[in-house]
N, C-alpha and C positions, 0 to 999 in steps of 0.2 A: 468199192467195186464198180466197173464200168456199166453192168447192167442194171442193177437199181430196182428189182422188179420187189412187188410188195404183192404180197397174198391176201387174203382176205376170207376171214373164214364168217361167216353170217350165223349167228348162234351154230355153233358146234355140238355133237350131242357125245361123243363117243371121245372118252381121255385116249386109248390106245390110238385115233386116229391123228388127235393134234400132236401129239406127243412125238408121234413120225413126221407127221410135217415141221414142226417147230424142229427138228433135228436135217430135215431137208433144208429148210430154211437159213438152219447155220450153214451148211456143206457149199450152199448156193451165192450166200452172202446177203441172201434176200430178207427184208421185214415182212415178220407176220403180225398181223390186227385182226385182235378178235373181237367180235361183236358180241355182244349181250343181249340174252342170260345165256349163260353157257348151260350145259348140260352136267357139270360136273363140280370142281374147285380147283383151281389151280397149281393149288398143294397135294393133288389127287396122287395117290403112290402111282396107279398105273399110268397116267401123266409124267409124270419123271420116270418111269421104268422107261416107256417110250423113248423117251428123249435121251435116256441114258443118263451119265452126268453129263451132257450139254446142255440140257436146257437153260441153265442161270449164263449162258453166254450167248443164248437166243437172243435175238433183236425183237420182242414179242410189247405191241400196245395193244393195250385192252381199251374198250367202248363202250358205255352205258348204253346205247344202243345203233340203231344204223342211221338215222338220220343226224346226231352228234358225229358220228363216223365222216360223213359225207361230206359235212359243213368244212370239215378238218383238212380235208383233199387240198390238192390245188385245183381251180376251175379248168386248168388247160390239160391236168395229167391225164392220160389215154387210162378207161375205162376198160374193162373184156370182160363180160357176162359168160358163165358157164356153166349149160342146162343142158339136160338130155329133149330138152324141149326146142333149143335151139334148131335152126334151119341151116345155119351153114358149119363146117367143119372150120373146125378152128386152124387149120392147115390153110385156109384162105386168108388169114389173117395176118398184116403185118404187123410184128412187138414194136413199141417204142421204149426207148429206154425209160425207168418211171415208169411202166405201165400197173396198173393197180386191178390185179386177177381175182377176180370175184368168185366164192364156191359156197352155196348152200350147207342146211344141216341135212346130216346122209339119212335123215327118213322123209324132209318136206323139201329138200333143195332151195334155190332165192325163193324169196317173197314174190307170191304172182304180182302184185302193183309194180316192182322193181323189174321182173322180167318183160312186162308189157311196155313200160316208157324206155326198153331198151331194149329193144328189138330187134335192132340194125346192128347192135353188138355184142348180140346173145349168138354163143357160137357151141356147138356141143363137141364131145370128143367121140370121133366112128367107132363104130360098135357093128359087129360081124356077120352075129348071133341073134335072132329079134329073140331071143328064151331070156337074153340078160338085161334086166332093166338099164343098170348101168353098174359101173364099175366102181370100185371103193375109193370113196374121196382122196385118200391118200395116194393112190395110184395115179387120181385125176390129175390133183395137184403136182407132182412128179414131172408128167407127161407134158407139162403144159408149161411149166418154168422151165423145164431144160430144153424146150420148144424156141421159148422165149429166147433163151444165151445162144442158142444155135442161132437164131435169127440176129442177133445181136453182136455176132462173132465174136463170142468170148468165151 
């Protein structure tokens, strides 16, 4: 696939949530990488309910934890942080193809250390309402890879 975009989920706490994205993640063409400890098992039923029968054609690596994660990267692929903490809309942002989209666990979101050394490309998704903290990782996710292929013209 000409976009290439890799998701990134930072210990994940909720199977019904991966289990949508990893089913995005096929539609998309996109690799998901998950961080450890997960909140669940991979052979979780409501994990494959999610995913349906796709997930065994998911493109999904798993990581002992985020810094083995990091090391794994390439130096040059385009990083994108995404917080409700962030300052700019991620609407300002331009995707590179390879870009490796970063999403917290949906009760602590990234690690404060990781969203502070990255600042400048910590972007969050506009929210309308101040009543709603933020929106459901799975939605984030969504919003932000089909973001990505629109900017990417694919």
């Amino acid at each position: 696939m000409p976009h290439e975009i890799n998701v990134v989920l930072v210990e994940p706490e909720i199977p019904m949530n991966t289990g949508t994205i990893g089913r995005l993640c096929l539609a998309t063409g996109s690799t998901l990488h998950l961080i450890e400890p997960l909140g669940f098992e991979i052979s979780d039923r409501q994990l494959k309910r999610a995913g349906l029968d796709y997930w065994k054609y998911v493109n999904v690596k798993i990581y002992p934890d985020l810094e083995m994660f990091l090391q794994s990267i390439p130096p040059s692929a385009q990083r994108v942080f995404f917080s409700t903490k962030g300052e700019k809309s991620f609407f300002q942002h331009a995707f590179q193809p390879g870009a490796y989209l970063f999403f917290g666990s949906e009760t602590r979101g990234l690690p404060k250390s990781l969203l502070q050394s990255n600042q400048e490309i910590t972007y969050r998704i506009p929210q309308y309402d101040k009543r709603v903290r933020s929106i459901n990782i799975a939605n984030a996710v969504s919003v932000a890879v089909y973001e990505a292929i629109r900017q990417l013209g694919v």
